[in-house]
N, C-alpha and C positions, 0 to 999 in steps of 0.2 A: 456557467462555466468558470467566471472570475472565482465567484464564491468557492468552488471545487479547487481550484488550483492555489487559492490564496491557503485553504485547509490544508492542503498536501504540503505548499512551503512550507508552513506554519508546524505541523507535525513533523516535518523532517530537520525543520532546524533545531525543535524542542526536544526531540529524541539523542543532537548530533548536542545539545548541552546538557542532557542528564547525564550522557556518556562519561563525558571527562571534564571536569571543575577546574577552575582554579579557586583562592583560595575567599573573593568575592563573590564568587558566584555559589559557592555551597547555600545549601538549604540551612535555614536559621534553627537556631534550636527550639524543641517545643514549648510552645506558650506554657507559659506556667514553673517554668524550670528552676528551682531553687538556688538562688545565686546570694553573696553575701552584697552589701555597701560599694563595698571595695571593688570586686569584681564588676558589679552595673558600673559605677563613676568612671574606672579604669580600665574596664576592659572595653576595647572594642575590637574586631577583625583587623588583621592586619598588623597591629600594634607588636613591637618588639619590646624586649625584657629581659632580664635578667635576676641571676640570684650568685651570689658568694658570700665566704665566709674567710675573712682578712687571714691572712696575707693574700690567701685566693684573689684572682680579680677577673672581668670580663669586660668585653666592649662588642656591640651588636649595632651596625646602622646602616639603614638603604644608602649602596654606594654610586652616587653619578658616575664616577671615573670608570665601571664596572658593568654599564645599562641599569644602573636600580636594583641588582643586587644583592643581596644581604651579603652584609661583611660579619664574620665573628669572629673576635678575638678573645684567647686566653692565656692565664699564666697561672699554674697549682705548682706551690714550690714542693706540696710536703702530704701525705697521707692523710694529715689532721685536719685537711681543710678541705672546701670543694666549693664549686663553680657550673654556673650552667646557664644557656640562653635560651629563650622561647620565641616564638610566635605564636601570635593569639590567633585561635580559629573561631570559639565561638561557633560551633556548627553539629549539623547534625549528620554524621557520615553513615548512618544506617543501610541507606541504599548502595554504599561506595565498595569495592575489593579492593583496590589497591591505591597505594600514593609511590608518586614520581617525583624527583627532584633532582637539580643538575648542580653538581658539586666540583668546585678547584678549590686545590689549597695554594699558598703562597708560596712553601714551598716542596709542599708536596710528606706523605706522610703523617698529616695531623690523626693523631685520633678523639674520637669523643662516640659514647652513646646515643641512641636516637631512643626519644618514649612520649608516650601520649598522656595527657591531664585530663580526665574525664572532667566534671564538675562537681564530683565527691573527691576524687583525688587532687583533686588542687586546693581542697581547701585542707586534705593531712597532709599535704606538700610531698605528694607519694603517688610518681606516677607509674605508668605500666611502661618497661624499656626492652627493647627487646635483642640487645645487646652491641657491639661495636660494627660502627662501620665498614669493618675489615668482616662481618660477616657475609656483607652485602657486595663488596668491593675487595677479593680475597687481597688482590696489592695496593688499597688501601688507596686514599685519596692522592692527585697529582697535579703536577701542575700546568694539566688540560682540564677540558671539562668534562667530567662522565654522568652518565646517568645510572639513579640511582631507583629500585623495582624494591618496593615493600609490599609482601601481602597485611592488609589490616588483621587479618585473621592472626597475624605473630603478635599482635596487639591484645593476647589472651587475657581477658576480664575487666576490658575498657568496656565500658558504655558508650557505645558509639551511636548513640541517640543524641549523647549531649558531650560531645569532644570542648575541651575547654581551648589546650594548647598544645604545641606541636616541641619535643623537649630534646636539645643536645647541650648532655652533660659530658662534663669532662672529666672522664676517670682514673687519666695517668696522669701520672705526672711529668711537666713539661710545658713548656711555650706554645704558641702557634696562630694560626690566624688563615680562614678560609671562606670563600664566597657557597653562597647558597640562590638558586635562581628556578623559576619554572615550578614551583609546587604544583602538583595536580595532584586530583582525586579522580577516580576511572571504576565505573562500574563494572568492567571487566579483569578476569584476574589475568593479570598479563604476568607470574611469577608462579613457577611449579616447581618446586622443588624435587622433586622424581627426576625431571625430564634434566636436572642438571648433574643426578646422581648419577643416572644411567649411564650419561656420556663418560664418564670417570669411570664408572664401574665398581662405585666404591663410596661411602657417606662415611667424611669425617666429621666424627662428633664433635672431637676436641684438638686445637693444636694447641690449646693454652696462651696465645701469645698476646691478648688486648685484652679481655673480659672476664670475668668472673662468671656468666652463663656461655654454657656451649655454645656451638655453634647452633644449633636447635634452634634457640633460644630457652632453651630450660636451664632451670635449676642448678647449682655442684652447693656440694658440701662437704665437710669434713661430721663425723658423729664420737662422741667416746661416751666411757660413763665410768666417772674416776673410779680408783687413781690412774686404770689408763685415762691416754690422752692422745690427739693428734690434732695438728695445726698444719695450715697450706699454705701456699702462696705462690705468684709465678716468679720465676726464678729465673738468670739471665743463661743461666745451663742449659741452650736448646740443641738438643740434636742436628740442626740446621745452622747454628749458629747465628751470626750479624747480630740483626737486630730481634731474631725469634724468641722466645722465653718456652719455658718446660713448666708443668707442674712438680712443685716441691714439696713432698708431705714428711714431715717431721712427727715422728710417733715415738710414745715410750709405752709399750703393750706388758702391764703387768702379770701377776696369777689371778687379778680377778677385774671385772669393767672390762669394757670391750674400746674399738677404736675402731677408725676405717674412714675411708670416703666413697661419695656416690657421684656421680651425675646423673641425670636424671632424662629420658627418654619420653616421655608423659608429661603433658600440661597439667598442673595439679589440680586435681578435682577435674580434670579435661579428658581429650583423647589419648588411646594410649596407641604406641608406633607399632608398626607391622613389618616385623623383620623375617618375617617367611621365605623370604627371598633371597638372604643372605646366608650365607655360609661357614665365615667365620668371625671373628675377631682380633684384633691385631693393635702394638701398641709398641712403643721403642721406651725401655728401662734399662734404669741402672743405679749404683747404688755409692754413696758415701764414700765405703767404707770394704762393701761386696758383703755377701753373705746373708744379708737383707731379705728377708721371704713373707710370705703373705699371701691369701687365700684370692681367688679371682672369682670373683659371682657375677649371679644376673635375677632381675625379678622380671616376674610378669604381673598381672592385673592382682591375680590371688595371693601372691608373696608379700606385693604392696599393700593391700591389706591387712598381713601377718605383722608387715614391718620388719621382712628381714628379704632374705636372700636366698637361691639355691648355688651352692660351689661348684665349680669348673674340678678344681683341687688345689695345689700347691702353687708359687709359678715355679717352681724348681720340676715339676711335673712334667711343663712345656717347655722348658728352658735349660736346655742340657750345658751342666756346670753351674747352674743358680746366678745369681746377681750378681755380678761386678763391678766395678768401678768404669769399665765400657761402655760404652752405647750396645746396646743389643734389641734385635724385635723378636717378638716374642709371637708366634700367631696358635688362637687357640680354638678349633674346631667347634659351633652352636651345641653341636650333637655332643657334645661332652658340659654340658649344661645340664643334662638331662631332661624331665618330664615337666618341659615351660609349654606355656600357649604363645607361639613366637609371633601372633598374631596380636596381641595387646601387650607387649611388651614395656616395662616404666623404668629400669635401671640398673644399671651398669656399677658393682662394688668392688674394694679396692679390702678387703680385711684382714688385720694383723691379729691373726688368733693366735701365737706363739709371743711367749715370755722373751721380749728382747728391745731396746731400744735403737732408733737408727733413722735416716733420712735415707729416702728415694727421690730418683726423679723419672717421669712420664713424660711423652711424648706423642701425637700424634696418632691418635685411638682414632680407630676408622674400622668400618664393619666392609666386609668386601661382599660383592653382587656374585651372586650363582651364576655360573654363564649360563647360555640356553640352551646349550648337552645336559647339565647335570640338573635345571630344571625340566628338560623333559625325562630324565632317567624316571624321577618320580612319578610317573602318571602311571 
């Protein structure tokens, strides 16, 4: 009878710590794991780190005044430089779905990146990020404690057999300084991203206003092939104002080369998104100068392999009176897409096929949910 009941403790506590980790308690990585010098001598679990590049600077230390804490601080004066702090895991999260973590800032507002260092990526200093903070925390960190729901699975093309280090870089620029507390790893996925869409009634991809990857975490980019040209960047021109930013694409679209931006919908070489549910498309523009015009596309699985796009049409098409110097939204029906598979769907384009120079700016691209009338219309 001891024997029986000492098994049953013993399987229920063992099952109640494969559940959820912290960050000594993960499973080691597998014997044999190609590691350099540097990394056996200097690495071990737990260990904090850092990287910058001067004037850049960081600071990362377990804070008493805090319960033990990680404190991190940063300062990027300028584009040219960057900065970033880790913790070492050393682990193998194979079995894991999600990591938790409880975040204050000082004074509230810091931003910085979160990304994982496998043990090939740490040694090209090239980890997998899965974008800002603020996509996780849409009003961004404060100066309370919140908790923080990553699925691992946003961690697309880590090796999560042999996780090296746990990575927040800092990619705007700015001051700041913020505690880090409670790491965990949870075999369960406790983040669904559907389930936060639905309540909204609406997935926005992009507001532009911290990161260079959507909200997704995919991909953007700008594409040309001279002598056109087109350059992005986020812009303090937000529709919302304060402190929001807009995207800015600056284009000179000649008689010959092409130009354009995408964001990307698809992990690459991954899954592609299923927008069968949705309806339409929607996004707030406006323009320099006014008069500004360009093609609205989208690809599915078989385009992205073409490498291009199918057109919506003009936005002067959806946009009665064309681009101004306004704020304007512009919402543009799937079904005018034409003959997509809106079930593997990879990317959303932005294309200046007319001969003309100009800047735009974007806002708040968001695909809206079919209600559940006009899903069951179709059946």
């Amino acid at each position: 009878m001891r024997k029986i009941l000492f098994f049953i403790i013993f399987f229920i506590s063992t099952a109640a710590y494969a559940a959820t980790a912290t960050i000594e308690q993960l499973p080691k990585l597998p014997e044999g794991t190609a590691l350099f010098e540097s990394e056996k001598t200097f690495g071990r679990r737990g260990k904090l780190g850092g990287f910058a590049l001067k004037p850049s600077k960081y600071g990362i230390f377990y804070d008493d005044k805090q319960g033990g804490a990680i404190k991190m601080m940063y300062l990027k004066p300028n584009d040219k430089t960057f900065c970033g702090t880790y913790v070492i895991l050393m682990a193998d999260l194979s079995n894991y779905a999600s990591l938790t973590f409880m975040v204050k800032g000082k004074t509230g507002n810091e931003a910085f990146e979160i990304g994982l260092n496998d043990t090939i990526s740490n040694k090209r200093e090239d980890a997998v990020m899965v974008g800002s903070i603020y996509r996780y925390l849409p009003e961004g960190a404060t100066t309370e404690w919140q908790k923080v729901v990553i699925s691992l699975a946003d961690f697309y093309g880590s090796d999560m057999h042999k996780v090296y280090s746990l990575i927040f870089h800092y990619n705007e620029i700015g001051t700041g300084a913020f505690w880090i507390k409670d790491i965990q790893f949870h075999t369960e996925h406790l983040f669904n991203i559907e389930d936060e869409i639905y309540k909204k009634g609406y997935l926005l991809l992009d507001n532009f206003d911290h990161n260079d990857l959507n909200l997704l975490g995919r991909k953007t980019n700008t594409y040309k092939k001279l002598p056109s040209i087109c350059e992005s960047e986020r812009a303090e021109d937000a529709f919302l104002g304060g402190k929001e930013r807009a995207l800015k694409l600056i284009y000179d679209k000649q008689s010959t080369g092409w130009a354009g931006y995408f964001t990307l919908l698809n992990q690459i070489d991954g899954e592609y998104f299923d927008l069968s549910k949705y309806k339409d498309v929607s996004f707030m523009i406006k323009g320099a100068k006014g008069g500004e015009t360009f093609q609205i596309g989208m690809a599915d699985r078989n385009w992205i392999n073409i490498g291009d796009s199918l057109k919506a049409g003009q936005i002067e098409d959806f946009l009665p009176g064309g681009v101004t110097t306004d704020w304007k939204e512009v919402t543009i029906p799937l079904s005018k897409f034409g003959s997509l598979d809106f079930t593997q769907m990879g990317s959303f384009v932005i294309d200046f096929n007319k001969k003309q120079k100009g800047v735009i700016y974007i806002d708040n691209l968001r695909f809206t949910l079919k209600t559940k009338e006009e899903l069951l219309a179709e059946w």
